[in-house]
C-alpha positions as a Markdown table, in Angstrom:
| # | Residue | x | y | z |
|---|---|---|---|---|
| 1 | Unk | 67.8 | -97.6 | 340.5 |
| 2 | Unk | 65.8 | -94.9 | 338.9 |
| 3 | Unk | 62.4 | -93.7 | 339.9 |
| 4 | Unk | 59.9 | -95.5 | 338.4 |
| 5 | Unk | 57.5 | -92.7 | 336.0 |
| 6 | Unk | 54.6 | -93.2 | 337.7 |
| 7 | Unk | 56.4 | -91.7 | 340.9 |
| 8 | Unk | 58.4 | -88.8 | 339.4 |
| 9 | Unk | 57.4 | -85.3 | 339.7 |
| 10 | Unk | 54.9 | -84.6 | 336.3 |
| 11 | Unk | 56.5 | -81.6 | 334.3 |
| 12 | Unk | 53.2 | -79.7 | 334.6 |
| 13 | Unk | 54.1 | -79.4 | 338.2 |
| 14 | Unk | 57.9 | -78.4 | 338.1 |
| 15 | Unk | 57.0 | -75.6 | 335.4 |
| 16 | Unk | 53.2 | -75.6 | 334.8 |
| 17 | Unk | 53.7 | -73.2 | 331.4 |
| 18 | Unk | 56.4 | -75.8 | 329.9 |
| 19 | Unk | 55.2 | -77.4 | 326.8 |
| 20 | Unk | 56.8 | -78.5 | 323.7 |
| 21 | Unk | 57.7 | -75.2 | 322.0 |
| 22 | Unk | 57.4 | -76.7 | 318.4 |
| 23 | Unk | 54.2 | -76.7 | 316.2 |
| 24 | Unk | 53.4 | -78.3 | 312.8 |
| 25 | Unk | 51.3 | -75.9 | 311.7 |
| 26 | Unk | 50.0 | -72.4 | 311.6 |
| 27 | Unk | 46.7 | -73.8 | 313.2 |
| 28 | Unk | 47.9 | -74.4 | 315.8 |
| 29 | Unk | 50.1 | -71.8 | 316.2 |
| 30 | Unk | 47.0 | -69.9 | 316.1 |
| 31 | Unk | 45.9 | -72.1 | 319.1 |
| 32 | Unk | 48.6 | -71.4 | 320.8 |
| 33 | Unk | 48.6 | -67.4 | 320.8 |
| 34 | Unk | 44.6 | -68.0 | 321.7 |
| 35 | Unk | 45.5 | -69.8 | 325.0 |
| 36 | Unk | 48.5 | -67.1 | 325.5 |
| 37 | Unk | 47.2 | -63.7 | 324.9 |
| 38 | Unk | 44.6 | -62.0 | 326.6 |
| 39 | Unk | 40.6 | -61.9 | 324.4 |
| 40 | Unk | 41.5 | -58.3 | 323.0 |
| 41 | Unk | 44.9 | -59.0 | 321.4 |
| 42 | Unk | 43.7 | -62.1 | 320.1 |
| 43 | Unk | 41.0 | -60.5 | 318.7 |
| 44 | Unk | 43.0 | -57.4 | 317.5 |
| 45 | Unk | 44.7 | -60.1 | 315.2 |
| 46 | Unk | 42.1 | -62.5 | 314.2 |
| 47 | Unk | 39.5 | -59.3 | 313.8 |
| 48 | Unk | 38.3 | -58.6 | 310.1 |
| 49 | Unk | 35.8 | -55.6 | 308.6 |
| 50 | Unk | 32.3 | -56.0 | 309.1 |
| 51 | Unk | 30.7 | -59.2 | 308.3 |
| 52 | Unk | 34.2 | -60.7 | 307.9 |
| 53 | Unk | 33.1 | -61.8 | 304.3 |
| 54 | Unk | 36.2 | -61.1 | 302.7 |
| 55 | Unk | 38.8 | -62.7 | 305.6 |
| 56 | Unk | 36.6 | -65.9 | 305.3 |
| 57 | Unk | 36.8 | -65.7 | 301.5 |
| 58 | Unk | 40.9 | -65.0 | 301.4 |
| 59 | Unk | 41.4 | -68.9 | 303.3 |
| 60 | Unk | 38.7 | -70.5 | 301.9 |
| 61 | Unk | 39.7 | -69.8 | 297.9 |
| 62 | Unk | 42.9 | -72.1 | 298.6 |
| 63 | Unk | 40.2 | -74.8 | 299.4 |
| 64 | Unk | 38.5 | -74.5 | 296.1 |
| 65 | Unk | 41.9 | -75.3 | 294.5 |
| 66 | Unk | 43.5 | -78.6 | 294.0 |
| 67 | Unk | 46.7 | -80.3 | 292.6 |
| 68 | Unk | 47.2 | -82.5 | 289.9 |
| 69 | Unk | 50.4 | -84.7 | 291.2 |
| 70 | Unk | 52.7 | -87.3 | 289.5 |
| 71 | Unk | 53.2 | -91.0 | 291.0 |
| 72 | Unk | 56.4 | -91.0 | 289.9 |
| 73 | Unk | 59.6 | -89.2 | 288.2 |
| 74 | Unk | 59.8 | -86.7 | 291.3 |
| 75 | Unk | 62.8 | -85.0 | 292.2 |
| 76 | Unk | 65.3 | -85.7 | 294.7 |
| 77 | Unk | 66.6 | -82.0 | 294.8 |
| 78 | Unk | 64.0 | -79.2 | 295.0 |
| 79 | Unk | 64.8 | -75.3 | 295.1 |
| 80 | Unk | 62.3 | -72.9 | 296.8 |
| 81 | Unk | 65.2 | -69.8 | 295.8 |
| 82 | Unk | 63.3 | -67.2 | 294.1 |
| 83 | Unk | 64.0 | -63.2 | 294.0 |
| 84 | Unk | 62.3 | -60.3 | 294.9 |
| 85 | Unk | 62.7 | -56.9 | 293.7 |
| 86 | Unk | 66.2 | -57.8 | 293.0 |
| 87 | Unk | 66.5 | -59.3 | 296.1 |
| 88 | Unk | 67.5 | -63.3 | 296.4 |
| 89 | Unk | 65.4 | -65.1 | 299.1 |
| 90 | Unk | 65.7 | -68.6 | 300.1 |
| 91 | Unk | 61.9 | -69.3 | 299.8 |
| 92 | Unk | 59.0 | -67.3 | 297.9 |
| 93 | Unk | 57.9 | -66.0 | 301.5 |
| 94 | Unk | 57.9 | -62.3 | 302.9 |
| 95 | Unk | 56.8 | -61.0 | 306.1 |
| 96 | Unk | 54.4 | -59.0 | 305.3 |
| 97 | Unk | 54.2 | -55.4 | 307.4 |
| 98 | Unk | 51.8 | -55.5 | 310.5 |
| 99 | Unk | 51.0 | -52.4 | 312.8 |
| 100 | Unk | 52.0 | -52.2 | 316.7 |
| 101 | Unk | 53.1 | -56.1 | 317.3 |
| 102 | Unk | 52.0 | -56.1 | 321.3 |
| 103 | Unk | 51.7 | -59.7 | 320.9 |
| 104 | Unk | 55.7 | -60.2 | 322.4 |
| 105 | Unk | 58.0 | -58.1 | 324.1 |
| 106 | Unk | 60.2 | -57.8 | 320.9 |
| 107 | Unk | 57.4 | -57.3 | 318.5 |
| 108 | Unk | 59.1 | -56.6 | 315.1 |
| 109 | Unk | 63.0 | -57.0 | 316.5 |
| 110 | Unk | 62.2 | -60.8 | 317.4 |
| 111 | Unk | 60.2 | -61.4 | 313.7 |
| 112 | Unk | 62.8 | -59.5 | 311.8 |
| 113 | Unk | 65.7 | -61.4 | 313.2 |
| 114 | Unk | 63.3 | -65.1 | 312.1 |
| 115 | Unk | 63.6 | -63.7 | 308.9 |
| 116 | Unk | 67.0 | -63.1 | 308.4 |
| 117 | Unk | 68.0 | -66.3 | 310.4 |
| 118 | Unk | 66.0 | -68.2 | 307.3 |
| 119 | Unk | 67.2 | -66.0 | 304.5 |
| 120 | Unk | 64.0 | -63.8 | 303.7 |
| 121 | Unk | 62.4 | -60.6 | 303.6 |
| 122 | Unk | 61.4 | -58.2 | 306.7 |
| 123 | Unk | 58.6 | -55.9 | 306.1 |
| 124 | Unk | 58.0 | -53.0 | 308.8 |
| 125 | Unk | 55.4 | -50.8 | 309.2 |
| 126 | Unk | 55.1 | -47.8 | 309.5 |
| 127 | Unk | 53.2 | -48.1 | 312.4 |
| 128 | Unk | 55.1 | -50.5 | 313.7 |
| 129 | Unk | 56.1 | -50.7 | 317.6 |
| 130 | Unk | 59.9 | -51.0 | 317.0 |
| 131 | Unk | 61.8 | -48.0 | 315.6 |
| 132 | Unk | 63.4 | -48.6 | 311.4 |
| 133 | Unk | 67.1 | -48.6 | 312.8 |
| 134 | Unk | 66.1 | -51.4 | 315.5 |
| 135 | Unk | 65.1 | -53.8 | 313.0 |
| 136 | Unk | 67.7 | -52.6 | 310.4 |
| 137 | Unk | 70.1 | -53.3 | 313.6 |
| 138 | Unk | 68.9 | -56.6 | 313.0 |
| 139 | Unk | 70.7 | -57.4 | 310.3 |
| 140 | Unk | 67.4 | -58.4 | 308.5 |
| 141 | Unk | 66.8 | -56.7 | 304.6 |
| 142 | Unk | 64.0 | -54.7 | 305.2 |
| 143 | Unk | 61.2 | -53.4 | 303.4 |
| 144 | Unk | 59.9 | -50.3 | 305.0 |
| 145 | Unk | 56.2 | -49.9 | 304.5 |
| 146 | Unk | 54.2 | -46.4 | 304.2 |
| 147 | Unk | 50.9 | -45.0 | 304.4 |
| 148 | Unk | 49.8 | -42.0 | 302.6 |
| 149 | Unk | 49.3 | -39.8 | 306.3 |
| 150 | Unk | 50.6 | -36.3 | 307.0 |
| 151 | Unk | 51.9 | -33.7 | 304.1 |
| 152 | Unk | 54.6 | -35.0 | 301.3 |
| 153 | Unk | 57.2 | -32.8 | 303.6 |
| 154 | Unk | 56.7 | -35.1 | 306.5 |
| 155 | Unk | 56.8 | -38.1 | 304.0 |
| 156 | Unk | 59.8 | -37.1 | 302.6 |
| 157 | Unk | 61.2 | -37.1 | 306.0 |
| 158 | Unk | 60.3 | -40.7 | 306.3 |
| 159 | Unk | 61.8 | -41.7 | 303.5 |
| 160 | Unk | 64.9 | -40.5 | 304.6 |
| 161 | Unk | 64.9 | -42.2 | 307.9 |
| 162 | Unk | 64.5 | -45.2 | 306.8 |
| 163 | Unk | 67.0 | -45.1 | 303.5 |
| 164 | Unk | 69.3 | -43.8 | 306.3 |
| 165 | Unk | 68.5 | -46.9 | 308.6 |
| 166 | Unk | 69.6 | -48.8 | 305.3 |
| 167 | Unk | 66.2 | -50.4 | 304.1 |
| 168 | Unk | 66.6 | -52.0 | 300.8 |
| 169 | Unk | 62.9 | -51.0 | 299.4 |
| 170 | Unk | 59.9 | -49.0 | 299.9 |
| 171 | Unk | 56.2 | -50.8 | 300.1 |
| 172 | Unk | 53.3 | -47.8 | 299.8 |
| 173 | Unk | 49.9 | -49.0 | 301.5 |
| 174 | Unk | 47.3 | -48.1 | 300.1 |
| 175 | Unk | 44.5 | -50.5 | 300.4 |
| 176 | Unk | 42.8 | -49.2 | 303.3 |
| 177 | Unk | 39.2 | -47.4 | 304.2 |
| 178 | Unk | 39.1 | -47.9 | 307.4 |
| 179 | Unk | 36.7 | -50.0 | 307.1 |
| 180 | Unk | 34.5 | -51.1 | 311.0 |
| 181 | Unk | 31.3 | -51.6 | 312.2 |
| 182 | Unk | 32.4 | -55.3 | 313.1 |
| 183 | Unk | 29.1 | -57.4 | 313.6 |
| 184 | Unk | 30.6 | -59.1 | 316.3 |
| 185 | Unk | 32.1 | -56.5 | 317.7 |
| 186 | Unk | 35.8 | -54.6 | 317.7 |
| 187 | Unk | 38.4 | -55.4 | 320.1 |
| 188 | Unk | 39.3 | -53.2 | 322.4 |
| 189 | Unk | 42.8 | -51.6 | 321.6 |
| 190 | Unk | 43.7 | -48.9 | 324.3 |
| 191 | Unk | 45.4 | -45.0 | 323.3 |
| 192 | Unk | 48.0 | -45.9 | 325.9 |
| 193 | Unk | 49.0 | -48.7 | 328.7 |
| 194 | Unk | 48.5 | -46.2 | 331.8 |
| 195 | Unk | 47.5 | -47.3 | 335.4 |
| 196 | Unk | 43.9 | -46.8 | 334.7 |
| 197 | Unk | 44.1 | -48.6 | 331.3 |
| 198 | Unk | 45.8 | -51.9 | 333.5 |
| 199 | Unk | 43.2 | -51.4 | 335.9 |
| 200 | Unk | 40.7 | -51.9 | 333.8 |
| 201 | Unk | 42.1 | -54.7 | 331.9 |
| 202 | Unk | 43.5 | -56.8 | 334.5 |
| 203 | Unk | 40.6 | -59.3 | 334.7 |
| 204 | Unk | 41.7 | -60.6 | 331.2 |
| 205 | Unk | 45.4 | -60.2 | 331.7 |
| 206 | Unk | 45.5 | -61.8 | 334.9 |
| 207 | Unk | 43.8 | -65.1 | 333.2 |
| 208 | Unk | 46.9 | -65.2 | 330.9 |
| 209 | Unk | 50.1 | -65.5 | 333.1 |
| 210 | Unk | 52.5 | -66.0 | 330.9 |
| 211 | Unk | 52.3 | -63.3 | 328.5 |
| 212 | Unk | 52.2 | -61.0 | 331.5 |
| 213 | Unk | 55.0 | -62.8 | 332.6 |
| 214 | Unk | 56.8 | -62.4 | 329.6 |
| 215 | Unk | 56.4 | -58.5 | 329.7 |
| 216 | Unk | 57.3 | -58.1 | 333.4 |
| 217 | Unk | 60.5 | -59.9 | 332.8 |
| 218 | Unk | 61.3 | -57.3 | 330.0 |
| 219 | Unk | 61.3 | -54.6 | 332.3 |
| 220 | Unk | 58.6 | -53.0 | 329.5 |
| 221 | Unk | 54.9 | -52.5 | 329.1 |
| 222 | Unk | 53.1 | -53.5 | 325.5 |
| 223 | Unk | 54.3 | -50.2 | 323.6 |
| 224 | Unk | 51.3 | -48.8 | 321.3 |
| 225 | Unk | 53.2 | -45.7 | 320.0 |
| 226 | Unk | 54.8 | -45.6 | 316.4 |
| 227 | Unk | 58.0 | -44.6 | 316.8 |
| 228 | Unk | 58.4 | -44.7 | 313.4 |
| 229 | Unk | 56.1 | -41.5 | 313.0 |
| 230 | Unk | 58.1 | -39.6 | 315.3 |
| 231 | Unk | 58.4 | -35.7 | 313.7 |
| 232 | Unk | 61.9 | -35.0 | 312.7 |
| 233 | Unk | 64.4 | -34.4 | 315.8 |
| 234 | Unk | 61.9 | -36.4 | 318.1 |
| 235 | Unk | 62.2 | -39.9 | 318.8 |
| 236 | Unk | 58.3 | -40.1 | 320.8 |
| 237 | Unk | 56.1 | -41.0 | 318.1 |
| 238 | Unk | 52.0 | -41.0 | 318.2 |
| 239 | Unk | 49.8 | -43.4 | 319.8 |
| 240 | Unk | 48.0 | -45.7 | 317.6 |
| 241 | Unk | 45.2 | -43.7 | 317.6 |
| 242 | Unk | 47.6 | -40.8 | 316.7 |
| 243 | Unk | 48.8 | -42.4 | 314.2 |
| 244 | Unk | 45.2 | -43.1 | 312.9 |
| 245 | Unk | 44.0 | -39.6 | 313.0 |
| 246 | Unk | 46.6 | -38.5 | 311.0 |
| 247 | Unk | 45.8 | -40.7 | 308.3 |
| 248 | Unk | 41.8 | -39.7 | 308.5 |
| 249 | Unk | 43.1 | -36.1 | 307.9 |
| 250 | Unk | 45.1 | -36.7 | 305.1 |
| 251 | Unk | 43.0 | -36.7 | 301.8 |
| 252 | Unk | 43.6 | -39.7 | 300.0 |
| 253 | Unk | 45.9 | -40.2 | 296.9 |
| 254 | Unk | 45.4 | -40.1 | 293.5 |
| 255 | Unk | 47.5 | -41.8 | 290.7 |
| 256 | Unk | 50.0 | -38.4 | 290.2 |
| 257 | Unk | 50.4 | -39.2 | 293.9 |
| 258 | Unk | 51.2 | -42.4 | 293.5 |
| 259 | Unk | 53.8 | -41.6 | 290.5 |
| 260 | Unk | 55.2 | -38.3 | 293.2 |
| 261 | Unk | 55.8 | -41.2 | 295.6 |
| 262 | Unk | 58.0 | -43.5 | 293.7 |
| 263 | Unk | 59.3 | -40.7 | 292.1 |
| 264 | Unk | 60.8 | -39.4 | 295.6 |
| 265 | Unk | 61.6 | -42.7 | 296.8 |
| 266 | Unk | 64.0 | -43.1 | 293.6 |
| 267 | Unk | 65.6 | -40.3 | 294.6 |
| 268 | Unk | 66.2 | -40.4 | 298.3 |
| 269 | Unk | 67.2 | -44.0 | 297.9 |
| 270 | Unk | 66.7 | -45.6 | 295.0 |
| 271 | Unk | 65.9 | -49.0 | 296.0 |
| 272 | Unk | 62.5 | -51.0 | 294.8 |
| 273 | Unk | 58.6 | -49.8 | 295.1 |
| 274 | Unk | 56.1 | -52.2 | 295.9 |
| 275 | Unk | 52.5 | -50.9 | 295.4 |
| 276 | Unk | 50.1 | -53.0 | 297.5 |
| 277 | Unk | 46.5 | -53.4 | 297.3 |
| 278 | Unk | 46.2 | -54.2 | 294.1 |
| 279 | Unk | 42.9 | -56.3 | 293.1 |
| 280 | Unk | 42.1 | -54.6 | 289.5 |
| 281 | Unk | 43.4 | -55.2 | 286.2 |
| 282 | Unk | 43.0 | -51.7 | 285.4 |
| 283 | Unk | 44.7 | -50.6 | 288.7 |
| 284 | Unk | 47.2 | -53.0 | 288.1 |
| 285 | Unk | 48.1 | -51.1 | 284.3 |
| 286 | Unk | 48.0 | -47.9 | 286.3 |
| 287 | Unk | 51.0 | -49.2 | 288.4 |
| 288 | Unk | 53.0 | -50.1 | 285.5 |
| 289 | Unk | 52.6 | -46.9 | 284.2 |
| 290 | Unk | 53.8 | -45.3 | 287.1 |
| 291 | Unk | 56.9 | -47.5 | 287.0 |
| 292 | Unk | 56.3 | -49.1 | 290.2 |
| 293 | Unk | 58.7 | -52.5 | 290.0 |
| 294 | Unk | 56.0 | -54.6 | 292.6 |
| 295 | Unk | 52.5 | -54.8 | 293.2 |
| 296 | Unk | 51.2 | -57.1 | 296.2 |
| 297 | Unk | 47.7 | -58.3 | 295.1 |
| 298 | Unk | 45.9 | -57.5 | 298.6 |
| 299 | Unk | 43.1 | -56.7 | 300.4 |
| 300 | Unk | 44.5 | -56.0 | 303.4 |
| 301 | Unk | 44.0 | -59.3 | 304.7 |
| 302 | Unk | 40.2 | -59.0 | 304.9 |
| 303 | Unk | 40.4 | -55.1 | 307.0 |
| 304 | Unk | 39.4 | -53.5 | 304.6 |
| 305 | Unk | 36.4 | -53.2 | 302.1 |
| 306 | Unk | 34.3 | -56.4 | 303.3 |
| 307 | Unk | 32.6 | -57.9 | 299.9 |
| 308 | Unk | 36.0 | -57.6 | 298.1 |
| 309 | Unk | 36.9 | -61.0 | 296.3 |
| 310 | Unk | 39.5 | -63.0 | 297.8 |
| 311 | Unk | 43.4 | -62.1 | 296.7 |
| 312 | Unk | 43.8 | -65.8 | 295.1 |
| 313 | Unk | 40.5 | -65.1 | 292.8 |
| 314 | Unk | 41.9 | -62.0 | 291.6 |
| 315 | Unk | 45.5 | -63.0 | 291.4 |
| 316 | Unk | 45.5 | -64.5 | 287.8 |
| 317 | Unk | 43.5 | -61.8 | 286.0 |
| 318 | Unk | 46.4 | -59.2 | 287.2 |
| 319 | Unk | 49.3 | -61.4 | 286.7 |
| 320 | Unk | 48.2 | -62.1 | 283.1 |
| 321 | Unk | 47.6 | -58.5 | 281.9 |
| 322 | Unk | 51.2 | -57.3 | 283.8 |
| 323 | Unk | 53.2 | -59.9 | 282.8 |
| 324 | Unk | 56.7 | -59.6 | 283.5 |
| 325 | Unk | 56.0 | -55.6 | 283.1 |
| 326 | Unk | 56.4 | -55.7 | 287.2 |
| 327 | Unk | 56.4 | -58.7 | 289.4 |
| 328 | Unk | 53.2 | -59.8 | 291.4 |
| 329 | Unk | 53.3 | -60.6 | 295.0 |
| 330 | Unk | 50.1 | -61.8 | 296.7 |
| 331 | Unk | 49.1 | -60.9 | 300.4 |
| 332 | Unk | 46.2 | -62.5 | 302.2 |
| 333 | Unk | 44.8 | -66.1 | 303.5 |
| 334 | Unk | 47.7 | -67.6 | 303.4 |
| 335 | Unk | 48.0 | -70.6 | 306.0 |
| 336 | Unk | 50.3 | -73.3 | 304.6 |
| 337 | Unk | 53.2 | -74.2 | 302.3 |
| 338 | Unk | 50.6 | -75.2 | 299.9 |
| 339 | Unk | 48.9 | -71.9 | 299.6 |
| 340 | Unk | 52.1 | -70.6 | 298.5 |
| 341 | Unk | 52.8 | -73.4 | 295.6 |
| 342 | Unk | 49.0 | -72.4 | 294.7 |
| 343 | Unk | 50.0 | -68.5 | 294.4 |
| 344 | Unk | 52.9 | -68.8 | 292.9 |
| 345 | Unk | 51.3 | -71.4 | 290.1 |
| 346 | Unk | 48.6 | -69.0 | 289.0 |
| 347 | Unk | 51.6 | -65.9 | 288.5 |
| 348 | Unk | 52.7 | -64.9 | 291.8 |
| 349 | Unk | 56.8 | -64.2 | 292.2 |
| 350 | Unk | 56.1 | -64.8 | 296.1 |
| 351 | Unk | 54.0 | -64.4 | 298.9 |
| 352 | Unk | 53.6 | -62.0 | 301.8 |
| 353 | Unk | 52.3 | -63.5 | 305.1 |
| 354 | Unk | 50.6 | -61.7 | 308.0 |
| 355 | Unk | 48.5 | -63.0 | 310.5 |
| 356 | Unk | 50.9 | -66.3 | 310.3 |
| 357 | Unk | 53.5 | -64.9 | 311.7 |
| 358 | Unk | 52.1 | -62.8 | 314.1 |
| 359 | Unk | 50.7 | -65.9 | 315.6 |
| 360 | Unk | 53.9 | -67.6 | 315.8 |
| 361 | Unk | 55.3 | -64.6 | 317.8 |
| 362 | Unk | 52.5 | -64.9 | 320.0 |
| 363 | Unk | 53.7 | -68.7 | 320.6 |
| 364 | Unk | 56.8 | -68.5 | 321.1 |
| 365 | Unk | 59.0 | -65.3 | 319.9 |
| 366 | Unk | 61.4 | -65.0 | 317.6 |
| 367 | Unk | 61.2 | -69.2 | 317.6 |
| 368 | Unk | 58.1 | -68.8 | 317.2 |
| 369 | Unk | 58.6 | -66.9 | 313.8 |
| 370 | Unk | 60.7 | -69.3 | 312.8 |
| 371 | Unk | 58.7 | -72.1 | 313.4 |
| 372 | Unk | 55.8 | -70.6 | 311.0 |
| 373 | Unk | 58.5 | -70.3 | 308.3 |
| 374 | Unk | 59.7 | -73.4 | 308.6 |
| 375 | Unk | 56.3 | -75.1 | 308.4 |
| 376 | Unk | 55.6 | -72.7 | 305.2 |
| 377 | Unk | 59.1 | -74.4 | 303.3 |
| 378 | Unk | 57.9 | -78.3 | 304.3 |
| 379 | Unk | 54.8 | -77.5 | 302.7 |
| 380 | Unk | 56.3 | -76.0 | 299.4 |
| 381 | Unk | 58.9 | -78.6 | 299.7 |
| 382 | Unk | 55.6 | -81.6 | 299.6 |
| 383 | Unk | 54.1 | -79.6 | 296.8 |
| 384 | Unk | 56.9 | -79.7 | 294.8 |
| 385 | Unk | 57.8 | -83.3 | 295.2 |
| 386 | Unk | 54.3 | -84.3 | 294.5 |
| 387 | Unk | 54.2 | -82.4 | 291.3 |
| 388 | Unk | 57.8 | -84.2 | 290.5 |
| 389 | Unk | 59.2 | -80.3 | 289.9 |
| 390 | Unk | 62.5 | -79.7 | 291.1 |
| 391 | Unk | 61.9 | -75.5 | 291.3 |
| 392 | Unk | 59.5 | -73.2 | 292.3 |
| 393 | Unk | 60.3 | -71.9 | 289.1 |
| 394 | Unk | 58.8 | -74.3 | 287.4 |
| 395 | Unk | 55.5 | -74.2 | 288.9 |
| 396 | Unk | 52.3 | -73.1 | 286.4 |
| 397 | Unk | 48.7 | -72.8 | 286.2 |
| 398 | Unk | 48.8 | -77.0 | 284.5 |
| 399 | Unk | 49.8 | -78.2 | 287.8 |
| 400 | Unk | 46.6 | -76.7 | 289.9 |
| 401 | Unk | 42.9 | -77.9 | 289.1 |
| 402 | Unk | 40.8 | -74.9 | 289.3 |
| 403 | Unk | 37.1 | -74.8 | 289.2 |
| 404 | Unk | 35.3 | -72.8 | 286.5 |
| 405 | Unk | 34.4 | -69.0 | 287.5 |
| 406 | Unk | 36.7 | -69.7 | 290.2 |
| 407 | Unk | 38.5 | -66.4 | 288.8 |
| 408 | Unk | 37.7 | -62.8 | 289.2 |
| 409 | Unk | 39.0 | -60.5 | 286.6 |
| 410 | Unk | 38.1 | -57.5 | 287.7 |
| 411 | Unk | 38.1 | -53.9 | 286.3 |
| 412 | Unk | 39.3 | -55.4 | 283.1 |
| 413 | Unk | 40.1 | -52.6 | 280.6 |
| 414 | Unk | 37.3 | -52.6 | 277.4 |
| 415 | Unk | 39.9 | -53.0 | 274.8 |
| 416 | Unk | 41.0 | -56.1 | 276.8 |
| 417 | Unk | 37.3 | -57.5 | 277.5 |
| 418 | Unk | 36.8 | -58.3 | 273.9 |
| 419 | Unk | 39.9 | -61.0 | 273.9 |
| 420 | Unk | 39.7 | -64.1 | 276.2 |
| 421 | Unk | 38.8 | -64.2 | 279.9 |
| 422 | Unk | 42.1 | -65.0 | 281.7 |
């Protein structure tokens, strides 16, 4: 006769961390990696610039936008397959690059093989805390991601690493100013996990078992080098903060920069460029010019210049004056599957996700990953059914309902501004 319930051993008891390792959403993904990792990591991920006016602004704009959904004719077969920068993907979702990933033990390893395991794009940074040929190892397509830092020599070098690792595209960085002055203050981020720096912050690490847990039974301490910064012949790259002084003494780029860039990358590789950080009409013609074949309409998810519109405001504006000159991606706010149907409707190709992911890592690894972009294809899979469209491709700006002024075309060339207001 079997125990009755009401005597058996709870689960909470046998393993007191055991819980259901699925979520339905990123929010509570989110919750999860709050409960799991100690106040300064979480707050290293959920942190935006100053007043945090622009991070608000990038979730909120989805809010402002609604759908306009059929009660009948919808389609029994529905195809999120899109491409990017020649690229096929199974949905219209990229990971977006994120710098050191000290959120999990496998940091950009474990998010890289989510990826490929459901047919999309990786995108490393360069300051990421796995080395370009681990993740390549991965089997993952990879996007490698590079800041303007150090002298075009040592860039150069870069590029070659990681065309050597076999990425399949280049994504230059440029939307950051560095940005601080947080009014609720910045989380501490360490220059190095030494014994004085665990000393100091045990009290918060001890509250959070599991993740230290989770580290101790890698054998491995959260790394906050960038290996991927290494000088040539080395394979011990800068701390963070190394990392960050390099770019602070690197004067910033200008357009012929930008054009000496893509120009290299063609030639040590000659895969894709993405430009990202795009929010200007005119900046957006510059990028054309310089025969970029992406821009990712960013603002680098709310860490950089607090006050700067949300990325879904200024999406349409660029889209329109580009056309199919290069595509548009859009980076920033995005939550759910129907963010991305709203993107894609008002002229994005596809999406690049951040702070999603990183949360699903947090949760639950490479799983964990997963998980977020699995939630991400139910909710384009919804929007698409509602709207009776049986492709992504299909999807336009007659399907959303979007307030008036709801749009910011900004930096809108004069011998555009006399035409009509996109």
């Amino acid at each position: 006769m079997p125990t009755p319930r009401w005597l058996q051993k709870p689960d909470w008891l046998e393993n007191p961390w055991k819980q259901n390792p699925w979520f339905e959403s990123v929010a509570v993904a989110q919750e999860r990696a709050r409960r799991r990792l100690p106040s300064s990591v979480y707050g290293a991920l959920v942190a935006g610039s100053e007043r945090g006016q622009t991070i608000a602004d990038n979730q909120a704009a989805f809010c402002e936008i609604a759908f306009a959904p059929h009660v009948a004719g919808h389609q029994a077969e529905r195809s999120q397959a899109t491409s990017v920068m020649g690229l096929d993907v199974s949905l219209p979702v990229l990971i977006s690059p994120t710098g050191v990933q000290a959120v999990h033990p496998e940091g950009e390893v474990a998010v890289a093989r989510a990826a490929a395991s459901r047919g999309t794009v990786m995108g490393l940074s360069n300051f990421a805390s796995k080395s370009v040929e681990e993740v390549t190892a991965t089997g993952a397509a990879t996007f490698f991601q590079m800041y303007w830092t150090g002298d075009r020599e040592v860039m150069v070098h870069r590029m070659q690493r990681a065309h050597a690792a076999g990425v399949v595209g280049l994504i230059a960085t440029l939307d950051w100013s560095f940005s601080m002055g947080r009014d609720w203050g910045s989380p501490e981020i360490p220059e190095q996990v030494d014994l004085r720096t665990m000393v100091r912050m045990a009290p918060q690490v001890l509250r959070k078992p599991r993740w230290l847990y989770e580290f101790a039974s890698s054998g491995s301490l959260p790394d906050l080098t960038a290996p991927n910064l290494a000088p040539p012949g080395e394979t011990q790259g800068p701390t963070f903060f190394g990392a960050y002084f390099e770019w602070m003494n690197t004067p910033p780029p200008s357009w012929e920069d930008v054009d000496w860039m893509r120009e290299q990358w063609h030639q040590v590789s000659g895969t894709p460029f993405m430009l990202k950080g795009v929010c200007r009409v005119d900046d957006a013609l510059r990028a054309v010019d310089a025969g970029v074949t992406a821009i990712s309409v960013s603002n680098h998810g709310g860490n950089n210049l607090d006050g700067t519109p949300a990325t879904i405001r200024v999406l349409k504006p660029v889209a329109d004056a580009v056309g199919d000159q290069v595509e548009v991606l859009l980076d920033g706010g995005v939550r759910r599957g129907s963010d991305v149907v709203k993107a894609l409707a008002l002229g994005a190709r596809a999406v690049m996700i951040g702070r999603a992911y990183l949360w699903g890592l947090a949760a639950n690894g490479e799983t964990g990953v997963g998980n977020v972009l699995d939630v991400l294809r139910g909710g384009i899979d919804s929007a698409l059914l509602g709207m009776g469209l049986s492709s992504v491709h299909q999807l336009t700006a007659d399907h959303l309902v979007v307030p008036d002024g709801f749009h910011r075309a900004l930096g809108v060339p004069e011998h555009r501004a006399a035409g009509p207001t996109p």
